[in-house]
N, C-alpha and C positions, 0 to 999 in steps of 0.2 A: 830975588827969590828963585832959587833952582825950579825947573819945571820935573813933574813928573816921567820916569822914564816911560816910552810910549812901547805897546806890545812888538810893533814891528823893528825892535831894536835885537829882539831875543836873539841869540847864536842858535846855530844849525847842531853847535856840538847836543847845548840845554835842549833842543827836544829827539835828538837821538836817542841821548842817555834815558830820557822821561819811554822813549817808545820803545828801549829794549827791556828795560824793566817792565813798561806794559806787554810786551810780547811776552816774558816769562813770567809773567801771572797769567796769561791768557794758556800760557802751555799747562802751567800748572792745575789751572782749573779744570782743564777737558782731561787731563790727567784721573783727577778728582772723582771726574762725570764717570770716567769709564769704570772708575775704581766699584764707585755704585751700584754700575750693572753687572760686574759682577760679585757683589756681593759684598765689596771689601769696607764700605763707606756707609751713614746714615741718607737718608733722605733730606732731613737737617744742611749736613753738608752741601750735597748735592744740587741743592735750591740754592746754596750760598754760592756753588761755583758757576752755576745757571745765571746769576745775576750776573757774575762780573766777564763773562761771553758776553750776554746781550748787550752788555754796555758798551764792548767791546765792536759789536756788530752796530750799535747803533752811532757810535763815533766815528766808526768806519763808512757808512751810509753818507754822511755828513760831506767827505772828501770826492773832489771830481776823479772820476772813473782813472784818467790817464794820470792822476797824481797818486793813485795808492800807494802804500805799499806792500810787498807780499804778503802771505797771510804766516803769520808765525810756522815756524816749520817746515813751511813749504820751501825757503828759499835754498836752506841749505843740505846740501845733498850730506850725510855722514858717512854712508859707503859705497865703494864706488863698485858696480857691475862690469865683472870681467865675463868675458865670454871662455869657455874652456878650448883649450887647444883643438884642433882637428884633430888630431891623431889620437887622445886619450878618445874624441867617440868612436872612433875605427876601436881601441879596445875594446869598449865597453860593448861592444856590441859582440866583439867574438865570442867575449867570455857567456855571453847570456845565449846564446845558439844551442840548440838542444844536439844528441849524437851527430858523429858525422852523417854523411849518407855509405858509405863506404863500410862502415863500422856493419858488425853484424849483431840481429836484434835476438835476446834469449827466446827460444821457441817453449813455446805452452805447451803449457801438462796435459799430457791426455789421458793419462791413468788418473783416476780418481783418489783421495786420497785418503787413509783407510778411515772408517768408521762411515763414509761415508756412502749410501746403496745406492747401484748403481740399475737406474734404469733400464 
C-alpha cells in the first residue's frame, strides 16, 4: 500500500507560488482599506479586506523573526531615485535670484497722484 505523501516533501517553487499570490491579495486588500478612507469603497468591503490583513499578520506572527519574509511591497523598489545633476542647481538657483545688485531700482513718486489731497 503506497504511504501518504508527508508535508515535508512540498517543493520551495508550490509555496512561493501560494505566497506571491498571498502577497497580491494582501496588496490588494490595503489597496481596498485605503480606497475606504477615502471614500471610494463601503465599510462592507473594508471589513472584508481587514480580515484578510489580519490573517495575513497573524500567519506572519507564526514565522521565526529571521525566517520572514518582506512585507508585500516593501521588497521591490519600482522607481529608482536619481539625484539631479549639480549643475542644473547652480541653475536653478540663478534663475530664482531677485535684480542684480548693480541694476538700478525705479525711484518712487513723490507727486501725488491726481484726485488724491495732498496734506
Amino acid at each position: 500500500m503506497p504511504t501518504a505523501p508527508s508535508r515535508a516533501r512540498d517543493t520551495a517553487t508550490t509555496h512561493a507560488a501560494e505566497d506571491e499570490i498571498r502577497d497580491h491579495e494582501v496588496l490588494r486588500a490595503n489597496r481596498e482599506l485605503a480606497a475606504y478612507f477615502r471614500g471610494h469603497r463601503t465599510e462592507r468591503e473594508a471589513r472584508a479586506a481587514l480580515k484578510i490583513i489580519k490573517a495575513f499578520i497573524r500567519d506572519r506572527e507564526r514565522v521565526e523573526p529571521g525566517k520572514r519574509r518582506p512585507l508585500p511591497g516593501a521588497a521591490k523598489v519600482t522607481k529608482s531615485v536619481r539625484k539631479p545633476h549639480k549643475g542644473a542647481a547652480r541653475r536653478k538657483a540663478r534663475t530664482r535670484r531677485g535684480p542684480a545688485v548693480n541694476e538700478p531700482v525705479a525711484p518712487l513718486a513723490t507727486e501725488p497722484a491726481e484726485g488724491v489731497d495732498a496734506e
